[in-house]
C-alpha positions as CSV (number, residue, x, y, z in Angstrom):
1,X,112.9,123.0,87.9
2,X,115.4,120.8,85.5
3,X,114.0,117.5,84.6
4,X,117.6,116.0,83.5
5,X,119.0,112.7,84.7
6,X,118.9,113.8,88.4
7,X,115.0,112.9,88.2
8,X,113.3,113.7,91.8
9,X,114.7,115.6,94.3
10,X,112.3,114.2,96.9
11,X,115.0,111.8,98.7
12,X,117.8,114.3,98.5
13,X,115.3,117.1,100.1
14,X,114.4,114.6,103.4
15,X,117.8,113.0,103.3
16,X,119.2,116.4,104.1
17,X,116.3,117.1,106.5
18,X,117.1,114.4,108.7
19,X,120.6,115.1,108.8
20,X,120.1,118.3,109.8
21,X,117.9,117.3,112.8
22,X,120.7,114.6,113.9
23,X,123.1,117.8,113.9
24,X,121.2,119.7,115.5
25,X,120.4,117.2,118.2
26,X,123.8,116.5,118.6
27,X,124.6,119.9,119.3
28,X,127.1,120.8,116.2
29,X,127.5,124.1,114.4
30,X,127.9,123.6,110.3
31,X,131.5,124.7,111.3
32,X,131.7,122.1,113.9
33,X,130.5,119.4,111.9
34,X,132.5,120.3,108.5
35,X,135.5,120.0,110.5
36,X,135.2,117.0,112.3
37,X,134.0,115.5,108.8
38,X,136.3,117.7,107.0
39,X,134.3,119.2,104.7
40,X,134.1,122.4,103.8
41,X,130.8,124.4,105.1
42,X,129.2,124.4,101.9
43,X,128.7,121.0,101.3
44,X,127.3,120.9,104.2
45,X,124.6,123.3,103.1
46,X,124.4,121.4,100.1
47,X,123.8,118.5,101.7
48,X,120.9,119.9,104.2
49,X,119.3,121.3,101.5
50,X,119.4,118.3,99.1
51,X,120.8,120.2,96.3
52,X,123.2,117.4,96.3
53,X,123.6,113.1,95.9
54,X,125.2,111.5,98.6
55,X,127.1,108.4,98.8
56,X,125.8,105.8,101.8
57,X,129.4,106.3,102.9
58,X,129.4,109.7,103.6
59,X,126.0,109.1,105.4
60,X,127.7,106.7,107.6
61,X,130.6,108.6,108.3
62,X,127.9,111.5,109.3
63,X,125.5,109.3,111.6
64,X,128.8,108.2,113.6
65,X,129.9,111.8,114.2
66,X,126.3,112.9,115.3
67,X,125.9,109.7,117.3
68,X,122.5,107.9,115.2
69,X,121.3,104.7,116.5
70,X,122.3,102.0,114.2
71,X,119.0,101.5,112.6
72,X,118.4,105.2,111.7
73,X,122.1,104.8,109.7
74,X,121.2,101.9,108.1
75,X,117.8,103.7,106.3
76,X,119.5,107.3,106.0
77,X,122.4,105.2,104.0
78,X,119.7,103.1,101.9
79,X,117.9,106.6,101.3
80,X,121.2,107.8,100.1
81,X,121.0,104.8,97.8
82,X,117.7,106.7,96.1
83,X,119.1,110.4,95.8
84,X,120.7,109.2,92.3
85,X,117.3,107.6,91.1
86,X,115.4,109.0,88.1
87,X,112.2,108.2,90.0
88,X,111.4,107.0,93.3
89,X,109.5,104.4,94.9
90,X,110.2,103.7,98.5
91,X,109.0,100.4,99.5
92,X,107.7,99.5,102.9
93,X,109.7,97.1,104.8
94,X,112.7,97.2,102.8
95,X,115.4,99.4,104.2
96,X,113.2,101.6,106.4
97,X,112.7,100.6,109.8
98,X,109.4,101.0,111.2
99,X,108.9,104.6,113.0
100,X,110.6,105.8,109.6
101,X,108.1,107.8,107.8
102,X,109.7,110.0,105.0
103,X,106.3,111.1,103.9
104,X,105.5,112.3,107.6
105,X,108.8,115.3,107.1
106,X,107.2,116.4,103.5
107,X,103.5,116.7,105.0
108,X,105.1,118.8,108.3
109,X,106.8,121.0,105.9
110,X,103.9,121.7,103.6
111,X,101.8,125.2,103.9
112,X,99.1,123.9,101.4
113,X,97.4,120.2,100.9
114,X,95.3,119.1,98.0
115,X,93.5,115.8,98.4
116,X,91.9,113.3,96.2
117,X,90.2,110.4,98.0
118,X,88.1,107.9,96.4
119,X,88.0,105.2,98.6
120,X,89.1,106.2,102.1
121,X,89.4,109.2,104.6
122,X,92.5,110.8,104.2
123,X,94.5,110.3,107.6
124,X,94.6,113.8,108.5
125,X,90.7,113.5,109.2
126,X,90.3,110.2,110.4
127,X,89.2,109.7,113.5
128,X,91.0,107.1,116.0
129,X,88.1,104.6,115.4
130,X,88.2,104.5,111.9
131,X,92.1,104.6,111.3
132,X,92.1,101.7,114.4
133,X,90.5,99.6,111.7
134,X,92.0,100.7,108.6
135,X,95.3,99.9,110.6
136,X,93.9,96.7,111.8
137,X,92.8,95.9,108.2
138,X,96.3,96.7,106.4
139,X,98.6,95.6,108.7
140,X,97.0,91.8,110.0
141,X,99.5,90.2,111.7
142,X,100.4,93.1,114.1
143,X,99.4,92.9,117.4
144,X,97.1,95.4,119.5
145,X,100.0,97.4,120.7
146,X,101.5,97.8,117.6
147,X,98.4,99.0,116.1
148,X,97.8,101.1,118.7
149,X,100.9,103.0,117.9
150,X,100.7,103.3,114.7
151,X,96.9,104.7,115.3
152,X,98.6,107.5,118.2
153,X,100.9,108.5,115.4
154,X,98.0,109.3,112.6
155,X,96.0,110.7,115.7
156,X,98.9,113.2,116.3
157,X,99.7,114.0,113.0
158,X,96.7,116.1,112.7
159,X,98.2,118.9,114.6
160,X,98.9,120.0,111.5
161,X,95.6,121.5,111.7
162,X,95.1,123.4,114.4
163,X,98.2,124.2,115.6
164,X,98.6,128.5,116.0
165,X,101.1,129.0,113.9
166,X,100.6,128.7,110.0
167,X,98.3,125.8,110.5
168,X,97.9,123.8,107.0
169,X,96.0,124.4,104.7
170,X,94.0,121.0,103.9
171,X,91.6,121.0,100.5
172,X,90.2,117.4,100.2
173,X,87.7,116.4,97.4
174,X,85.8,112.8,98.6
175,X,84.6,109.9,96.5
176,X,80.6,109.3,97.5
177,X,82.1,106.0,98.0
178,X,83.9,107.5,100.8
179,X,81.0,108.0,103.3
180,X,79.2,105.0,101.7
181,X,81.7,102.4,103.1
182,X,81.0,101.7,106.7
183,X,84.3,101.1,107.6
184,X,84.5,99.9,110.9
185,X,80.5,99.3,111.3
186,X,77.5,102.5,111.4
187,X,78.5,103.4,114.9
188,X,82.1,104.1,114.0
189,X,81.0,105.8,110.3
190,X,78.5,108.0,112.1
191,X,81.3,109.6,114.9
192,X,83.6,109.8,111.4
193,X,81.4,111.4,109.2
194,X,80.2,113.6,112.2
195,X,84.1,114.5,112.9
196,X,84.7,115.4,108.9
197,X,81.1,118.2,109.4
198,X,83.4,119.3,112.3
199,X,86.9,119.5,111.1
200,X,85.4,121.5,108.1
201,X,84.3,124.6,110.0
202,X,88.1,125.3,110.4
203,X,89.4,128.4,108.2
204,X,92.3,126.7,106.7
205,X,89.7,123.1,105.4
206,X,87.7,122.5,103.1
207,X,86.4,119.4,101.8
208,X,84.3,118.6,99.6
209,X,82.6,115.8,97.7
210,X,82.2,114.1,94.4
211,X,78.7,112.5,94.0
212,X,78.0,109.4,92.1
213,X,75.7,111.5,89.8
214,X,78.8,113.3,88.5
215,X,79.6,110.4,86.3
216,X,83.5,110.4,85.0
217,X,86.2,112.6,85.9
218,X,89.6,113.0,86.0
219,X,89.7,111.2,89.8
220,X,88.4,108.4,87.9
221,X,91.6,107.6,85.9
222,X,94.0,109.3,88.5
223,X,93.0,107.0,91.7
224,X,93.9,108.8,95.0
225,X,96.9,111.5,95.3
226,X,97.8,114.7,97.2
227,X,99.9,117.4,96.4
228,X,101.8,119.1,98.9
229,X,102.9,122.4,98.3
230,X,105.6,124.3,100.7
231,X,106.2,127.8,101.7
232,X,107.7,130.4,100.3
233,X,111.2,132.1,100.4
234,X,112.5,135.8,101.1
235,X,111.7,136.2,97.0
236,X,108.6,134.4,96.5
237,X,110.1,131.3,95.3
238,X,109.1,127.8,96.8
239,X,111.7,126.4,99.6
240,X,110.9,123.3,98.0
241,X,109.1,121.9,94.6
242,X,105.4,121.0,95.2
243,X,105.3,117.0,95.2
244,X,103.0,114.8,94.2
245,X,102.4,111.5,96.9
246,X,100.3,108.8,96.0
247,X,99.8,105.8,98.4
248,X,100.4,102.3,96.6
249,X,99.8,98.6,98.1
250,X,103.5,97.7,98.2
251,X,105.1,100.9,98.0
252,X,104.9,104.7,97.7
253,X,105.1,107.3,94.7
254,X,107.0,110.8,95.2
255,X,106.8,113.1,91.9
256,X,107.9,116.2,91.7
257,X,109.1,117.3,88.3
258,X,107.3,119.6,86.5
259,X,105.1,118.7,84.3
260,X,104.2,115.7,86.6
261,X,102.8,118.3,89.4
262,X,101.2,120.5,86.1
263,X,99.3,117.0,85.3
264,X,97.9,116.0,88.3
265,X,97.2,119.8,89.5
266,X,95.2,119.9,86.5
267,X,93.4,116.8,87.5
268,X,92.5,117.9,90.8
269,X,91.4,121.0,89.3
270,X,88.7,119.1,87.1
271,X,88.2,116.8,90.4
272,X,87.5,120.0,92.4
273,X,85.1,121.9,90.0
274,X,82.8,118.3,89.3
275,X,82.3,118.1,93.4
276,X,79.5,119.5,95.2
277,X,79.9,123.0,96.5
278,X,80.7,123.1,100.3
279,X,77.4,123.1,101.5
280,X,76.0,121.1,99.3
281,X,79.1,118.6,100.4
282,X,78.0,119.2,103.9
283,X,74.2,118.2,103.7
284,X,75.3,115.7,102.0
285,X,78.1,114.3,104.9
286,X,75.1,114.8,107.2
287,X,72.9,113.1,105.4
288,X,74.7,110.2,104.9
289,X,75.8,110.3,108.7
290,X,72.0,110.3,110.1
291,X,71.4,107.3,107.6
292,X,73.9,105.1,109.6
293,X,72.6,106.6,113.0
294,X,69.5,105.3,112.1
295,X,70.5,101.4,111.9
């Protein structure tokens, strides 16, 4: 893909998506809705398919048409802010309401996961235990209920998985560190670790794990990422660019130029071949699972 001044194509990609779904939900044909907005149907397409900027105007003029609650506007307009950035950082709390997940619409679309973990599990395989206390953790001054939804949402996210049709395919490489840190106390590390032996006996997952004995590698200087990568059109091409998401403190880091993806794909490829092999990885999880049974 061009890496000219348009930089990522990330926002304009789930700007487009959620417009779509407001359509959609509001019952309009592309016809429909280019004439009430008068527009002609192929900016419309444009538009849905992020192959094009928008102003926050014109994504204010949309949300009235299709009907948005006034705080789904406001972040669809302040995501139209970012879909003339070179880069993009979304920050949390800023202009996206909570409920708001952009990264949530990338992980639904993806076909194929790669994940690099070095100091937590990844969310897909956490179980409600453990992600009830990293919530807990990262989010203090919440109360229970809030937590509790935020913990409901991870929990269903992991659909993903199983679900019958083109279920997603999930390759994670962990830190040791990983399934040293007893987040949440033994009890709750045990059932974890147990549920990560048990989630890898599914076809489309494999994870596997870096021990300390490996020494340096590229995860070292890379910290955590995934790269998501999407299906494919009619003639083989991608209906989207593979991304890059990493998870920051204060915000989060879409890439998905090319020789951004080429970097950290080769990363995760010297990440993948330093690990342990899968059953190796798996005596290992056990291992370290029994250990915390035991106190």
């Amino acid at each position: 893909m061009a890496e000219g001044p348009t930089g990522s194509t990330v926002p304009r990609r789930q700007l487009g998506r959620y417009l779509r779904d407001l359509r959609n939900q509001a019952r309009f044909t592309v016809r429909a809705a280019a004439r009430k907005l008068e527009w002609s149907e192929a900016k419309m397409w444009r538009i849905e398919t992020g192959q094009t900027s928008l102003r926050s105007l014109d994504v204010e003029a949309m949300c009235k048409v299709y009907g948005a609650p006034d705080d789904l506007r406001d972040a669809l307009m302040g995501l139209a802010k970012e879909t003339k950035a070179r880069g993009w950082w979304h920050a949390y709390g800023d202009v996206i309401p909570d409920g708001f997940d952009l990264f949530i619409g990338l992980e639904e679309a993806a076909c194929d996961v790669d994940w690099y973990e070095s100091e937590l599990i990844p969310g897909l395989l956490q179980t409600a235990d453990y992600a009830r206390t990293v919530m807990g953790a990262d989010n203090p001054t919440e109360d229970d209920e809030e937590i509790e939804r935020r913990v409901n949402l991870r929990i269903a996210r992991q659909v993903l998985l199983t679900r019958v049709t083109e279920p997603t395919r999930l390759n994670v490489v962990l830190n040791e560190a990983v399934l040293r840190r007893p987040v949440g106390g033994t009890t709750v590390m045990a059932g974890q670790l147990r549920h990560l032996l048990k989630v890898g006996e599914y076809s489309n997952v494999t994870i596997k794990v870096v021990p300390f004995s490996a020494g340096l590698h590229s995860g070292v200087m890379s910290g955590p990422f995934g790269i998501l990568r999407f299906p494919l059109n009619g003639d083989s091409t991608p209906t989207e660019p593979p991304t890059v998401y990493a998870d920051g403190y204060t915000g989060d880091l879409y890439l998905d130029k090319a020789s951004e993806v080429a970097r950290y794909d080769a990363a995760f490829d010297n990440i993948w071949n330093t690990a342990l092999d899968d059953q190796a990885s798996r005596d290992l999880i056990s291992e370290v699972a029994g250990s915390y049974g035991k106190n």
